[in-house]
C-alpha positions as CSV (number, residue, x, y, z in Angstrom):
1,X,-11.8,29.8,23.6
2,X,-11.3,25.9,23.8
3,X,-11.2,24.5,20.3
4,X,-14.5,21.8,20.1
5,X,-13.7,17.9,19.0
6,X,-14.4,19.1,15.5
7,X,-12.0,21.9,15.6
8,X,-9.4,19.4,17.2
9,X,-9.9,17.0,14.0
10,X,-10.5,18.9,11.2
11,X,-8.5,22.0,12.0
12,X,-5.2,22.9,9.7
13,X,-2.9,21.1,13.0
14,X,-6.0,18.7,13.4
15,X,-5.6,14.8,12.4
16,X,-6.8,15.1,9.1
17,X,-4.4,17.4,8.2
18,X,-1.6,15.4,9.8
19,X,-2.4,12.4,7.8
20,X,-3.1,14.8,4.2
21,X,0.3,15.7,5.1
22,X,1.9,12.3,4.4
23,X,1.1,13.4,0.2
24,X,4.1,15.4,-1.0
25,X,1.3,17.4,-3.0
26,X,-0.8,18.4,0.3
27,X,-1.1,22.4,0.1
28,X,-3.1,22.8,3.3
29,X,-6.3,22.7,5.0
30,X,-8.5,25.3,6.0
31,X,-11.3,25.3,8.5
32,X,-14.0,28.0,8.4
33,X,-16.7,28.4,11.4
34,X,-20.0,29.9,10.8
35,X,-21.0,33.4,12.4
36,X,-25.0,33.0,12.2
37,X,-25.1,28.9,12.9
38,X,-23.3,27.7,16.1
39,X,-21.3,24.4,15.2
40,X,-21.4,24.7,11.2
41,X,-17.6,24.2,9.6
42,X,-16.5,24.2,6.1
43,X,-13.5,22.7,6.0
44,X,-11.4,23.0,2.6
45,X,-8.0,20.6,2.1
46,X,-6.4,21.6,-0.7
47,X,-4.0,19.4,-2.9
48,X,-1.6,20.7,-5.4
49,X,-3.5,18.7,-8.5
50,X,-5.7,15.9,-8.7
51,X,-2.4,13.6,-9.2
52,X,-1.5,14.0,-5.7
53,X,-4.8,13.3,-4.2
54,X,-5.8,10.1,-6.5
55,X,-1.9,9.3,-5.2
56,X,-2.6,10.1,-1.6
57,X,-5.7,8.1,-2.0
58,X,-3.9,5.2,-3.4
59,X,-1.1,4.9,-0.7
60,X,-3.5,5.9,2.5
61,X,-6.6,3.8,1.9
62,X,-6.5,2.0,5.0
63,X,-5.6,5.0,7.2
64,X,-8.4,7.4,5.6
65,X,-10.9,4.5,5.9
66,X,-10.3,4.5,9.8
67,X,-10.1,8.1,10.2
68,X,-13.3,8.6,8.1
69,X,-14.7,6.2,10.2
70,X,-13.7,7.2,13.7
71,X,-15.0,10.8,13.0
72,X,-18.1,9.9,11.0
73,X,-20.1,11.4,13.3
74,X,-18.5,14.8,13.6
75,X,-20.2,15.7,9.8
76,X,-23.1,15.7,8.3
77,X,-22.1,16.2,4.6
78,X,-19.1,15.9,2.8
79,X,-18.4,16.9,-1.3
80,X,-15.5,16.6,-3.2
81,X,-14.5,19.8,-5.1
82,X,-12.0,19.3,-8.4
83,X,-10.9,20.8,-11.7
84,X,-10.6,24.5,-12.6
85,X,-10.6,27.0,-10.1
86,X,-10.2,23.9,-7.2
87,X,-7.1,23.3,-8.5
């Protein structure tokens, strides 16, 4: 099966997960397809604690700003998950 745009970009080798990778305290990123919706992800990047991905966020700005902006229109929603359990 080819992998879609959105597989491409959000998958755990896709461009996201390259630039996640830069943060020492990146753990990995998941991408999960739905069975009864064609074309509905979750995708789930996981950061050892909230330190590493307010430090990610800190030194990456400027490449996560373009990234989130050049695939925008792959998503339709996007949440941020933290604390216990997210961890």
């Amino acid at each position: 099966a080819t992998k879609t745009e959105f597989e491409r970009i959000y998958g755990a080798d896709g461009a996201w997960a390259r630039l996640f990778s830069a943060e020492e305290g990146f753990a990995g990123t998941e991408l999960f397809v739905s069975l009864s919706t064609p074309g509905r992800y979750l995708t789930v990047d996981r950061f050892r604690d909230q330190a590493s991905w307010q430090r990610f966020q800190d030194e990456h700005r400027e490449a996560y700003g373009a990234l989130d902006a050049e695939s925008e229109e792959l998503t339709l929603a996007e949440r941020e998950l933290a604390g216990p359990g997210f961890e």
